[in-house]
C-alpha positions as a Markdown table, in Angstrom:
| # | Residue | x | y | z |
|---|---|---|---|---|
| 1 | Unk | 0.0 | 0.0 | 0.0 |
| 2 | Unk | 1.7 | 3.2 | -1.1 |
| 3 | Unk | 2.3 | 5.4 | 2.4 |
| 4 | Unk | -0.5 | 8.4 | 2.8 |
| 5 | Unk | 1.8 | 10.9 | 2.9 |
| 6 | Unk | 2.8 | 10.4 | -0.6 |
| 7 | Unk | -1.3 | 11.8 | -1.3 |
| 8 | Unk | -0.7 | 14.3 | 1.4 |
| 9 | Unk | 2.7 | 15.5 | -0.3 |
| 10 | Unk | 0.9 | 15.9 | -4.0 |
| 11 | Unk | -2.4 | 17.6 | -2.3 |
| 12 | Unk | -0.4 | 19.9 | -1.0 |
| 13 | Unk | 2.0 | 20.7 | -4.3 |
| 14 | Unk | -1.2 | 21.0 | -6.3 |
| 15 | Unk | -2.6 | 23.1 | -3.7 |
| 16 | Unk | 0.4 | 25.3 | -3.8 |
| 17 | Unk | 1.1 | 25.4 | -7.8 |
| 18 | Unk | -2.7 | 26.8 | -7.8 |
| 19 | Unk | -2.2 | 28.9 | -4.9 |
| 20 | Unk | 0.6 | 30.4 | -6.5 |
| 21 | Unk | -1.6 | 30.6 | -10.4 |
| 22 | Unk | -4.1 | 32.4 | -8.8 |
| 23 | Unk | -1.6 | 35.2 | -7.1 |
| 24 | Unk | 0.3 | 35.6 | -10.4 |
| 25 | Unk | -1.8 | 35.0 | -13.1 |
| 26 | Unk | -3.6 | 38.1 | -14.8 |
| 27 | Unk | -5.8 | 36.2 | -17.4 |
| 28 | Unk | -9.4 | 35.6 | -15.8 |
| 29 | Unk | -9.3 | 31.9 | -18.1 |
| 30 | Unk | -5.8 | 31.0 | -15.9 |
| 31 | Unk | -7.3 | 32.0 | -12.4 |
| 32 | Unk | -10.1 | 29.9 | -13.1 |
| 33 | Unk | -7.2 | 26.7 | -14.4 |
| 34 | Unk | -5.7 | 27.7 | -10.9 |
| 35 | Unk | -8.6 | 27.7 | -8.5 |
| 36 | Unk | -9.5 | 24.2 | -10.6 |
| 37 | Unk | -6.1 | 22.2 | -9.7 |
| 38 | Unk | -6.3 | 23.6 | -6.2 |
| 39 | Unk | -9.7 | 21.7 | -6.1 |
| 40 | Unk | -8.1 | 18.4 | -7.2 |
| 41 | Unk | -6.0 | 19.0 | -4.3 |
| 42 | Unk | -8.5 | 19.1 | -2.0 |
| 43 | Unk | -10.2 | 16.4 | -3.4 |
| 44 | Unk | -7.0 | 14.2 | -3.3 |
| 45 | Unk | -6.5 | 14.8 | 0.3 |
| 46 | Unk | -10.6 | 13.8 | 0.8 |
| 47 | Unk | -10.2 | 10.7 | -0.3 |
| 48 | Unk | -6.8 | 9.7 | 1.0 |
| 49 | Unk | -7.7 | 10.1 | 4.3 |
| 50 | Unk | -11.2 | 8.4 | 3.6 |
| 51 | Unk | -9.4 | 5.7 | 2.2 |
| 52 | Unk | -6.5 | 5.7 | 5.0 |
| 53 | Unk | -8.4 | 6.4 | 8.4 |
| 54 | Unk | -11.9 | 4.4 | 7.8 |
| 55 | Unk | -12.3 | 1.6 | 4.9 |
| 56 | Unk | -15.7 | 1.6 | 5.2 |
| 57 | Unk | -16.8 | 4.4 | 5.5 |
| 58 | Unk | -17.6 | 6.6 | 2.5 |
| 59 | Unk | -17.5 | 10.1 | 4.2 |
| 60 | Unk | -14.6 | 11.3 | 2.2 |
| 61 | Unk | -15.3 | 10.1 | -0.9 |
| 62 | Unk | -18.7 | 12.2 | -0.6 |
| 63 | Unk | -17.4 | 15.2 | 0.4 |
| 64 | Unk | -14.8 | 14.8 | -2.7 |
| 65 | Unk | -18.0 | 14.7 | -5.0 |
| 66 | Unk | -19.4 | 17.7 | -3.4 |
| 67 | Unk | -16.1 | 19.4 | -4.0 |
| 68 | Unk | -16.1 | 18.2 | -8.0 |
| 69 | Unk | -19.5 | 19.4 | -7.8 |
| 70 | Unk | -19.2 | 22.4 | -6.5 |
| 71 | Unk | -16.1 | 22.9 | -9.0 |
| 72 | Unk | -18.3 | 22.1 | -12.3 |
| 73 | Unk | -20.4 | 24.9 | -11.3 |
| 74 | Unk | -18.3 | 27.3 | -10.2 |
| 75 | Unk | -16.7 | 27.0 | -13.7 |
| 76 | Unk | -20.1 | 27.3 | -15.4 |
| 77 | Unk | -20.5 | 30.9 | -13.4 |
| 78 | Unk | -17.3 | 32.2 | -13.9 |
| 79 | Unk | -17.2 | 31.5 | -17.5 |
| 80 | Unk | -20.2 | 33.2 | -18.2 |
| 81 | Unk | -18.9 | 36.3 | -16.3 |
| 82 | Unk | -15.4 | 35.9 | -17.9 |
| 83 | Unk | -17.3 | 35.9 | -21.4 |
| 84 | Unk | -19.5 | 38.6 | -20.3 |
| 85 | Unk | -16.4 | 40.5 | -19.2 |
| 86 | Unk | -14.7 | 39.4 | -22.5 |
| 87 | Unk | -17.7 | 41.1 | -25.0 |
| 88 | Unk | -17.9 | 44.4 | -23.2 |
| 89 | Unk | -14.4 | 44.8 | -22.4 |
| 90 | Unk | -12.4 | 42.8 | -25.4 |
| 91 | Unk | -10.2 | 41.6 | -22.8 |
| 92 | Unk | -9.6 | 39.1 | -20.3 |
| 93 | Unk | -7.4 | 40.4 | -18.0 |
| 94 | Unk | -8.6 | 41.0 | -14.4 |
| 95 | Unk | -6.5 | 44.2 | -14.0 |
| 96 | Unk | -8.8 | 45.7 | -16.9 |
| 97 | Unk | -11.9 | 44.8 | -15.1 |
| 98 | Unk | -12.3 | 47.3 | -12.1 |
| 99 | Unk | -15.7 | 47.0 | -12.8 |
| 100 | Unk | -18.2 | 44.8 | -13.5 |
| 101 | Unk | -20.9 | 47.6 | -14.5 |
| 102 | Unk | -21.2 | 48.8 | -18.0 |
């Protein structure tokens, strides 16, 4: 069985690599990739201590669905503002977008 803190080591370096996207990253489409793979993180970690701490119980694995779930749709909102943002604007750079009225 391959040690848990192997999970917990990759959580955490997805978590950071989108930690750090979302601080340097300008583009609204990159933020979005960002907040997305620190998601998976956090879904890793779910189930490896699901897996790890309590074989039969599926508490983990649920909460890692709600977490892909709630991911799905916060991509479907933020899509529609960034393309919003992307017609009025012609750009997607959140520095540009002080704003959201028009």
């Amino acid at each position: 069985m391959i040690p848990i803190e192997n999970f917990l080591v990759l959580s955490a370096l997805l978590f950071a690599i989108g930690f750090y996207g979302v601080l340097a990253r300008r583009s609204a489409i990159l933020i979005l990739m960002s907040v997305e793979i620190m998601l998976a993180g956090v879904a890793i970690n779910f189930i490896a201590f699901a897996s790890y701490l309590d074989h039969d119980a599926f508490s983990g694995l649920v909460f890692a669905l709600f977490v892909i779930t709630v991911a799905a749709a916060e991509v479907g909102l933020a899509l529609g503002v960034v393309l919003r943002l992307f017609r009025e604007r012609r750009t997607a750079n959140v520095d540009e977008a002080n704003s959201l009225k028009w």
